[in-house]
C-alpha positions in Angstrom: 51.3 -122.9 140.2 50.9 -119.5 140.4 47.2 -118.5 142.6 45.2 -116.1 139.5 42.9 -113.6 140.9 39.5 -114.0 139.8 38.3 -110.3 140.8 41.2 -109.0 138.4 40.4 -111.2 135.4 36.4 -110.4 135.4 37.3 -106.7 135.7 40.0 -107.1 132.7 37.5 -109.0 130.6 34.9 -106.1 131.4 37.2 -103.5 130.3 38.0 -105.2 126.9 34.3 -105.9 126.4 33.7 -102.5 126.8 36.5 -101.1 124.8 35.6 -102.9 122.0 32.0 -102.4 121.9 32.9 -98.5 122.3 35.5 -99.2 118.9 32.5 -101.1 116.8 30.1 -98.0 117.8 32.7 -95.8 116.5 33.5 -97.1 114.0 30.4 -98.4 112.4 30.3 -97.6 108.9 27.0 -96.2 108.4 23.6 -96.2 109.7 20.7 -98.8 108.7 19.2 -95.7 106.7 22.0 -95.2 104.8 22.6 -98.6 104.3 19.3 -99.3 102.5 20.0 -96.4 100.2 23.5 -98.0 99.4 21.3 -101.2 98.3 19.2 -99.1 96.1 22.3 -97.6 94.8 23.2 -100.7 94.0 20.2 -101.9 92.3 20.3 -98.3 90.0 23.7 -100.2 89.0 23.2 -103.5 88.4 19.3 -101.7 86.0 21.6 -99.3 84.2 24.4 -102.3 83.4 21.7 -104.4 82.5 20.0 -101.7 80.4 23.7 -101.1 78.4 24.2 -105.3 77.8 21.1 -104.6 76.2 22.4 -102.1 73.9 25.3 -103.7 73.2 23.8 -107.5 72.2 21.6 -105.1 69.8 24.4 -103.2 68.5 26.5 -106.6 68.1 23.3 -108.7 65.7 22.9 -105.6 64.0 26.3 -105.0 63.0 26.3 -108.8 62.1 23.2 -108.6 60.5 24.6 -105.8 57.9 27.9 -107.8 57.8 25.9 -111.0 56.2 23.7 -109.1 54.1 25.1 -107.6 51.4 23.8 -104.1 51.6 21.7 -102.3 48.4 23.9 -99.2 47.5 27.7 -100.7 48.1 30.2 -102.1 45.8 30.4 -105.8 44.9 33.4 -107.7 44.1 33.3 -107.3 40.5 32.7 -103.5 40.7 35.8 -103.7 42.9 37.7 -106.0 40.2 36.8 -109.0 40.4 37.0 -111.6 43.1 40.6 -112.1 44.5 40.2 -115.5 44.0 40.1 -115.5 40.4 43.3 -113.4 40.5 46.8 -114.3 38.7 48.8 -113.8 41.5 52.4 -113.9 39.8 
């Protein structure tokens, strides 16, 4: 077996330690500050999506609502013709 050298290896490991705590400090996205604002950024979001669901699931019974009831001023089937039921379809 071949004889490792301790001194060498703690120095190596020291180097990469270093090296990569010099990378992470680099290369840190952003800084606690910024990275609250991010999280009220994304609370803005998630309030204004909420806020248009909202409009939508209104928009959506209210459109269903007029769909089921026939409305006051519009044509009914037997201004229209009659109902196509009652048709002769030859």
């Amino acid at each position: 077996m071949a004889k490792r050298d301790t001194g060498s290896n703690i120095a190596f490991f020291l180097a990469g330690f270093a090296m990569g705590a010099i990378g992470a400090l680099l290369l840190v996205p952003r800084s606690g500050e910024e990275a609250r604002q991010a999280g009220s950024w994304s609370d803005k979001g998630r309030e204004y999506l909420n806020q248009q669901k909202e409009q939508i699931r209104s928009a959506y019974e209210a459109g269903r609502q007029a769909y089921r009831e026939p409305s006051a001023g519009g044509l009914d089937s037997a201004e229209l013709g009659g109902d196509e039921t009652t048709k002769d379809r030859s």
